[in-house]
N, CA, C and O of each residue as an XYZ file, in Angstrom:
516
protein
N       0.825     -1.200      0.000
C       0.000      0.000      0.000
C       0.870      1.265      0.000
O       0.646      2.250     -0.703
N       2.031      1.112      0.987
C       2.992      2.418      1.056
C       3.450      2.533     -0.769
O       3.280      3.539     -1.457
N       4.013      1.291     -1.217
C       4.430      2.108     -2.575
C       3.391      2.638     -3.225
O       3.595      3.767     -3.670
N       2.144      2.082     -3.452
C       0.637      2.485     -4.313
C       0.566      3.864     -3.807
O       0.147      4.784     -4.509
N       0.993      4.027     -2.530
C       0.928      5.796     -2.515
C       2.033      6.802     -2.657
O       1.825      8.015     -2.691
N       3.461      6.130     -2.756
C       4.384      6.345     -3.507
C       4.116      6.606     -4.570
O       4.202      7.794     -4.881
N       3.823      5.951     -5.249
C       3.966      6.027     -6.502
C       2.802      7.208     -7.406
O       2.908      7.826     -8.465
N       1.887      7.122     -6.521
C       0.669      8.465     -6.645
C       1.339      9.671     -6.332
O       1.129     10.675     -7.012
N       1.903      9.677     -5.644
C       2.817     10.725     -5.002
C       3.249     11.385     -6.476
O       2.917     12.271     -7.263
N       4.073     10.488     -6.314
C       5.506     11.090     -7.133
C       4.818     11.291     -8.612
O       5.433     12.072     -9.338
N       3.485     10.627     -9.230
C       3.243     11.189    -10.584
C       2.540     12.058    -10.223
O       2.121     12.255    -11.364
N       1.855     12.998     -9.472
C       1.292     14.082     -8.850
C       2.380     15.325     -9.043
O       2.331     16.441     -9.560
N       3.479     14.466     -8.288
C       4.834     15.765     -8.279
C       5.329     15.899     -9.565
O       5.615     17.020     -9.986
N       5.467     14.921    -10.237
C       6.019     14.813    -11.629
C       4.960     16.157    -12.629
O       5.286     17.096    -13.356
N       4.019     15.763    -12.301
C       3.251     17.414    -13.237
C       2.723     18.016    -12.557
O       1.884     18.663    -13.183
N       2.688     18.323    -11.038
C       2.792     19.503    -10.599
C       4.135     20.614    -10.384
O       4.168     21.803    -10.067
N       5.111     19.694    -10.689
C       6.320     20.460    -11.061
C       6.728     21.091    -11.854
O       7.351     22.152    -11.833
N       6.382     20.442    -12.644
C       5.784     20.838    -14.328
C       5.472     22.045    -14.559
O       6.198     23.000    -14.835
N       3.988     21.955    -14.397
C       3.075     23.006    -14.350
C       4.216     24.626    -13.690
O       4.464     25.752    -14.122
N       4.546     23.906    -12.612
C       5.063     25.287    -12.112
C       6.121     25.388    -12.442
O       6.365     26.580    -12.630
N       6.907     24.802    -12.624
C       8.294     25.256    -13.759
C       7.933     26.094    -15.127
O       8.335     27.216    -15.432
N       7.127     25.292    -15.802
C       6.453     26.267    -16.716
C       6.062     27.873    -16.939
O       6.213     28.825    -17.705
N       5.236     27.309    -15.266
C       4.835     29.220    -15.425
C       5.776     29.894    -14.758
O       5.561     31.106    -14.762
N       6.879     29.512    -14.101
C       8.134     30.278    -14.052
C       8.867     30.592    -15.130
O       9.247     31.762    -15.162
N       9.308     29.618    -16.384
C       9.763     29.524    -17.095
C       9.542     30.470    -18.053
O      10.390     31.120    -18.665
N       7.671     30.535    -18.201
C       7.349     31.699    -19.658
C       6.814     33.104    -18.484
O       6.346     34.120    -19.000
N       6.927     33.026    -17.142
C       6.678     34.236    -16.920
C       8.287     35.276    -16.555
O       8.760     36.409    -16.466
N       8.485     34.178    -16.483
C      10.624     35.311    -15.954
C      10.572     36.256    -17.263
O      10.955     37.419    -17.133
N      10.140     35.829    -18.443
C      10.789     37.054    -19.723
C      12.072     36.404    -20.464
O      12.067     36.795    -21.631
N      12.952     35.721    -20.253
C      13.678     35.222    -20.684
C      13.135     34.577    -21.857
O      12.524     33.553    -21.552
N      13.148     34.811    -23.020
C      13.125     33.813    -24.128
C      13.938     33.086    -24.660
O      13.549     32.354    -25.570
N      15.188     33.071    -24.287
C      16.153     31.671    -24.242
C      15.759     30.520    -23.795
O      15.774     29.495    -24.476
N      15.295     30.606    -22.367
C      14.872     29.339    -21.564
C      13.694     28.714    -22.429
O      13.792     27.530    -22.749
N      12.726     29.358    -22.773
C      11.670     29.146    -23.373
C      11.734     27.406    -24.217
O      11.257     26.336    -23.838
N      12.379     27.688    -25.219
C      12.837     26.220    -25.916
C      13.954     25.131    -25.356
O      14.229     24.054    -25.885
N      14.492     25.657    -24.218
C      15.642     24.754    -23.371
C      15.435     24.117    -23.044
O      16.197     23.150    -23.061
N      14.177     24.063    -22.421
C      12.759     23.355    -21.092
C      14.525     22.549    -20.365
O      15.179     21.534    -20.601
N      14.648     23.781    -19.405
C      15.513     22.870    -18.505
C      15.102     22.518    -16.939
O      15.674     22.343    -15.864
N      14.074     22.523    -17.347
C      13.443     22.339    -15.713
C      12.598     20.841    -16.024
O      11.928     20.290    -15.150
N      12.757     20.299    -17.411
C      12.584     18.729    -17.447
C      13.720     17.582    -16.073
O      13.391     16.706    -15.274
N      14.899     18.144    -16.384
C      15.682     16.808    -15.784
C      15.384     17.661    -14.401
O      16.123     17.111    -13.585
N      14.790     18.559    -13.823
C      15.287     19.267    -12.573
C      13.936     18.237    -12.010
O      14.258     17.429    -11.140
N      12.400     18.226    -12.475
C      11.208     17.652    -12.247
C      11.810     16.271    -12.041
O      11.532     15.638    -11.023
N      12.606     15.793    -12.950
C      12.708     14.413    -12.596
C      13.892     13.910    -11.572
O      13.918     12.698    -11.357
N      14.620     14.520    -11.091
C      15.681     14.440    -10.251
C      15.063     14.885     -8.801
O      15.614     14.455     -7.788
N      13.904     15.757     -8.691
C      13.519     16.110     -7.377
C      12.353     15.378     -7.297
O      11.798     15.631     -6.227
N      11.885     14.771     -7.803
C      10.833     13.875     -7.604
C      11.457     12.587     -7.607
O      10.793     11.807     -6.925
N      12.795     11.896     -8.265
C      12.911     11.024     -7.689
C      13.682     10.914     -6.126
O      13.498      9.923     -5.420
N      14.271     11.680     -5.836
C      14.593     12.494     -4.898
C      13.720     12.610     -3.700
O      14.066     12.394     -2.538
N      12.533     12.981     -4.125
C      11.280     12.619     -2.864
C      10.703     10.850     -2.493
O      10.257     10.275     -1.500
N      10.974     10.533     -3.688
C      10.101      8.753     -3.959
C      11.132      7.987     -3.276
O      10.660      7.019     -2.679
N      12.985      8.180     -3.132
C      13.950      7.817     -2.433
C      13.767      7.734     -0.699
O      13.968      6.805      0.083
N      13.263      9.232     -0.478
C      13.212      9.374      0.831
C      11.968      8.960      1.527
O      11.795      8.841      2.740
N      11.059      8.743      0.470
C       9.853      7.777      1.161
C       9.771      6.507      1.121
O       9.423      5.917      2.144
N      10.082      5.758     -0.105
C      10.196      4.247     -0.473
C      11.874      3.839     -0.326
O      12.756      4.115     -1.139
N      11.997      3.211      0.773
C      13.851      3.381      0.435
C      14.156      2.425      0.044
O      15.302      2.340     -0.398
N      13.017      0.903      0.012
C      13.662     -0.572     -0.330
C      13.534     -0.804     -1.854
O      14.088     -1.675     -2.524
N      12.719      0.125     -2.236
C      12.032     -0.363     -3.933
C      11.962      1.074     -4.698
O      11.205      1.366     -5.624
N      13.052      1.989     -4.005
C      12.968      3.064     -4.762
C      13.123      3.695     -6.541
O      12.798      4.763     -7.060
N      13.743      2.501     -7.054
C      13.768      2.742     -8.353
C      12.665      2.125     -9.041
O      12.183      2.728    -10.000
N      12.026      0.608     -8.568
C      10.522      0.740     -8.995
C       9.441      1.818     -9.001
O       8.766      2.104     -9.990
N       9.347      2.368     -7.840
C       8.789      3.078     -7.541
C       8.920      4.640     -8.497
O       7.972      5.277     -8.957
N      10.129      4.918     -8.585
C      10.701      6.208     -9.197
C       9.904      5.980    -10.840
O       9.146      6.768    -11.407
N      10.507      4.293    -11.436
C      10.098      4.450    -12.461
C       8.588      4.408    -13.399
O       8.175      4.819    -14.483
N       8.058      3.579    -12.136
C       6.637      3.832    -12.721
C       5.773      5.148    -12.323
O       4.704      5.354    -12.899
N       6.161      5.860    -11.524
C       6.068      7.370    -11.074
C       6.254      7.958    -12.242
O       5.283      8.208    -12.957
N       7.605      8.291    -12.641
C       8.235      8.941    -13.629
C       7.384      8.727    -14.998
O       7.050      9.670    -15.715
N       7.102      7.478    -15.247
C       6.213      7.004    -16.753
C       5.187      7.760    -17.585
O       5.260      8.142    -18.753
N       4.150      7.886    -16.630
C       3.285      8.431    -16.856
C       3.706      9.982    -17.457
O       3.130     10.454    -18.437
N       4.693     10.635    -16.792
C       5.364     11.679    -17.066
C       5.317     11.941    -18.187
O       4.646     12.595    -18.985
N       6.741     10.878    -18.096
C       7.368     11.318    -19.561
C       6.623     10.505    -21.101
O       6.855     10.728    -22.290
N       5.849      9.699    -20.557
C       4.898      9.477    -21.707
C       3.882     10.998    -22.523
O       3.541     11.322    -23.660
N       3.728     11.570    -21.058
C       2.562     12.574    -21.541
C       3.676     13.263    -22.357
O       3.154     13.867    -23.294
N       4.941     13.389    -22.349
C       5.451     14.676    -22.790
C       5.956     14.498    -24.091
O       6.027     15.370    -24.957
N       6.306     13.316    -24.181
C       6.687     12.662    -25.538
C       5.536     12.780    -26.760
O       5.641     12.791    -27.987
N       4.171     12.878    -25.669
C       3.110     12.512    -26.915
C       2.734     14.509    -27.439
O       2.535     15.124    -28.488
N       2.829     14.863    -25.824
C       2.412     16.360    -26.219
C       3.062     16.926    -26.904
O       2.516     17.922    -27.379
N       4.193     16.725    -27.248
C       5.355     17.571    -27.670
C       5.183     17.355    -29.013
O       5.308     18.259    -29.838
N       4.853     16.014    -29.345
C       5.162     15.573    -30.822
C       3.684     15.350    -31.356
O       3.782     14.753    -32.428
N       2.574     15.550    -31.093
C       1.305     15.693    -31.191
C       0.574     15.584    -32.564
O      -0.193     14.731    -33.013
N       1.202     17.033    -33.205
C       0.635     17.355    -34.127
C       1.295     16.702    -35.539
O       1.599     17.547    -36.380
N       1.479     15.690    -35.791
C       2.277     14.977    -36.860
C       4.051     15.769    -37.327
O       4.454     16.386    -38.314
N       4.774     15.269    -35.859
C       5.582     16.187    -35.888
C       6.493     14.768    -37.139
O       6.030     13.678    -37.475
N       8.239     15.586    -37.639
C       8.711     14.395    -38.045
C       9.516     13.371    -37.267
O       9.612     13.436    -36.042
N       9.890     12.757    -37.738
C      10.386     11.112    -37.023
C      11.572     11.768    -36.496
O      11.843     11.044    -35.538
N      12.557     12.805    -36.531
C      13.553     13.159    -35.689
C      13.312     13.871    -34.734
O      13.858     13.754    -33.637
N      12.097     15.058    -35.152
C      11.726     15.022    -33.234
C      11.467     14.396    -32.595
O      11.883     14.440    -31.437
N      10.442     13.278    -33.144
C       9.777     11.933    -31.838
C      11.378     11.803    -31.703
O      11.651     12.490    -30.718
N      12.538     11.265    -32.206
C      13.467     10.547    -31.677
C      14.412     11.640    -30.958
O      15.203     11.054    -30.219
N      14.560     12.834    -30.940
C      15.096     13.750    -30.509
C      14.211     13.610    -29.006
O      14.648     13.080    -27.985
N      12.753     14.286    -29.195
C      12.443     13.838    -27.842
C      12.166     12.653    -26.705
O      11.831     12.897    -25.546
N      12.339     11.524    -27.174
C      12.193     10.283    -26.599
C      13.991     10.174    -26.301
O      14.193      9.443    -25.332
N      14.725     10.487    -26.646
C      16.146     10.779    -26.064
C      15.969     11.378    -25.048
O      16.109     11.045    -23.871
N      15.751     12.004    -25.372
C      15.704     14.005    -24.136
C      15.013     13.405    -23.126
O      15.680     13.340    -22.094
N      13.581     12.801    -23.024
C      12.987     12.236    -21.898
C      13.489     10.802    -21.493
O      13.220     10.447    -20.346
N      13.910     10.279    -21.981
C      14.820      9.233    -21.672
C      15.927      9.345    -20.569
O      16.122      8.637    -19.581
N      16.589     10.442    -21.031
C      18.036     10.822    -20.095
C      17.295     11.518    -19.049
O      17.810     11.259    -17.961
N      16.236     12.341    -18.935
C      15.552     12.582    -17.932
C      14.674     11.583    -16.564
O      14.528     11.673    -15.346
N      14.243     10.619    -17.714
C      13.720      9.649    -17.019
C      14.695      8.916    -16.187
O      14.380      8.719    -15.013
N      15.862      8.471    -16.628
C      16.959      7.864    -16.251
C      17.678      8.659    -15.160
O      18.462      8.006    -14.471
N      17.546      9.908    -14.901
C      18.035     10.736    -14.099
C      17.102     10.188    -12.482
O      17.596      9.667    -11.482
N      16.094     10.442    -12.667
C      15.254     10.466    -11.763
C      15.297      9.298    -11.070
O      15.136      9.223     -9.852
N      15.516      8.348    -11.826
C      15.622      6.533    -11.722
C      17.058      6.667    -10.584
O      16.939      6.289     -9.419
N      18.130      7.137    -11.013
C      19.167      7.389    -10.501
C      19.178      8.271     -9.100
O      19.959      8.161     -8.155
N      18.215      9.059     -9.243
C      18.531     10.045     -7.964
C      17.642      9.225     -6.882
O      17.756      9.329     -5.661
N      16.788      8.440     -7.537
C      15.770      7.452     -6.366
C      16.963      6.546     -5.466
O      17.164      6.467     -4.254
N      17.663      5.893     -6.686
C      18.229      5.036     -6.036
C      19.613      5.484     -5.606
O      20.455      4.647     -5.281
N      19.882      6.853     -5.595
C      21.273      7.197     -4.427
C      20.891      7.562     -3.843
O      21.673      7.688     -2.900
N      19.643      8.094     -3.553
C      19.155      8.838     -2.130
C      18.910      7.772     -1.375
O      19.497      7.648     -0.300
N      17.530      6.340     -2.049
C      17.533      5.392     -1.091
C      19.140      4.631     -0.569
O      19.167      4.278      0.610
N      20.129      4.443     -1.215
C      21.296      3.668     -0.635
C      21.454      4.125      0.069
O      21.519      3.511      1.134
N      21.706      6.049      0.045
C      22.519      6.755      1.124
C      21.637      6.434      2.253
O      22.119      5.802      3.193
N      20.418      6.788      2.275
C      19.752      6.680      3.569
C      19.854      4.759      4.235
O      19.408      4.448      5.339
N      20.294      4.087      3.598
C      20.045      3.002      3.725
C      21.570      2.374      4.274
O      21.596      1.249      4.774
N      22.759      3.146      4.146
C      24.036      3.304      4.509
C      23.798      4.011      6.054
O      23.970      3.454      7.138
N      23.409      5.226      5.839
C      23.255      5.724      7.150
C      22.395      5.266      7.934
O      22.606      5.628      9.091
N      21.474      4.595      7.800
C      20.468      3.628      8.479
C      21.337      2.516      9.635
O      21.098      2.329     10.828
N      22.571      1.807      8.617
C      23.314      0.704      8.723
C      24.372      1.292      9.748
O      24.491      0.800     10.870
N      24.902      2.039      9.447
C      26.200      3.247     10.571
C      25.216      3.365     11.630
O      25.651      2.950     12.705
N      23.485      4.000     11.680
C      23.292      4.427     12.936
C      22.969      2.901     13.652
O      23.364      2.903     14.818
N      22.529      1.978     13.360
C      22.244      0.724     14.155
C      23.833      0.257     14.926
O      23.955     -0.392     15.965
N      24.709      0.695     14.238
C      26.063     -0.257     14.987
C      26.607      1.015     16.340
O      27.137      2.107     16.136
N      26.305      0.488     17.460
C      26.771      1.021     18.307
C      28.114      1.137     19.001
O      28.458     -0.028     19.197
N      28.918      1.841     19.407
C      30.148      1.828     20.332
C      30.520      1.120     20.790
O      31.632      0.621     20.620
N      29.458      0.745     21.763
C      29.722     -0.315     23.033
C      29.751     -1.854     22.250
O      30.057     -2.771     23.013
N      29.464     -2.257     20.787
C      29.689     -3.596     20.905
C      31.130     -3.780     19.855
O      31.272     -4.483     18.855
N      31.979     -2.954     20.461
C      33.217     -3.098     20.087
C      33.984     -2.729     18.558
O      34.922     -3.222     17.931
N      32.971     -1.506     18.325
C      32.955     -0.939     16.638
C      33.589      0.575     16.865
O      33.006      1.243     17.719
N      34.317      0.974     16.434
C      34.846      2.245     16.669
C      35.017      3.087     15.258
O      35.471      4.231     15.273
């Protein structure tokens, strides 16, 4: 049940991050950023990042079926309108290395916490220094 709400979680965060990266993105004025969309790998690195620190045993399951839904929507929105076969493959790269990011930040956040978990259980007194 904890991952089923993991995993709600984190596709919740996945486009509510979105959303608000966005309207940061086209309200700053900057029209550089505009076509950069660099707040893709940032959505997926802090959301897997959250799914780490909640799910710590199955965090990259968790990250990746979180993440899916994501980057499915973005692959389809982006390329929608009968775009050609090198954007679909331009963007299914781009969300790929994003997706893969997120996958990654799940599972160093869960080790680390899962390292320091292991350090705080071993105590002094049973002859560990």
């Amino acid at each position: 049940m904890k991952l089923f709400f993991v995993i709600v979680l984190g596709v919740f965060a996945s486009f509510a991050l979105t959303i608000l990266g966005e309207q940061i993105l086209f309200s700053s004025g900057i029209p550089s950023f505009r076509f950069l969309f660099p707040e893709f790998p940032v959505v997926a690195v802090t959301v897997g990042v959250l799914i780490g620190l909640i799910a710590r045993e199955k965090a990259r399951v968790a990250a990746a079926f979180a993440l899916a839904p994501w980057s499915i929507w973005l692959i389809v929105a982006t390329n929608g309108n009968h775009s050609p076969v090198s954007r679909w493959v331009t963007t299914i790269a781009v969300i790929s290395v994003c997706f893969v990011l997120g996958i990654g930040a799940a599972a160093l956040v869960s080790g680390r916490l899962a390292r320091i978990a292991v350090r705080a259980s071993r105590s002094p007194s049973q002859g560990q220094v």
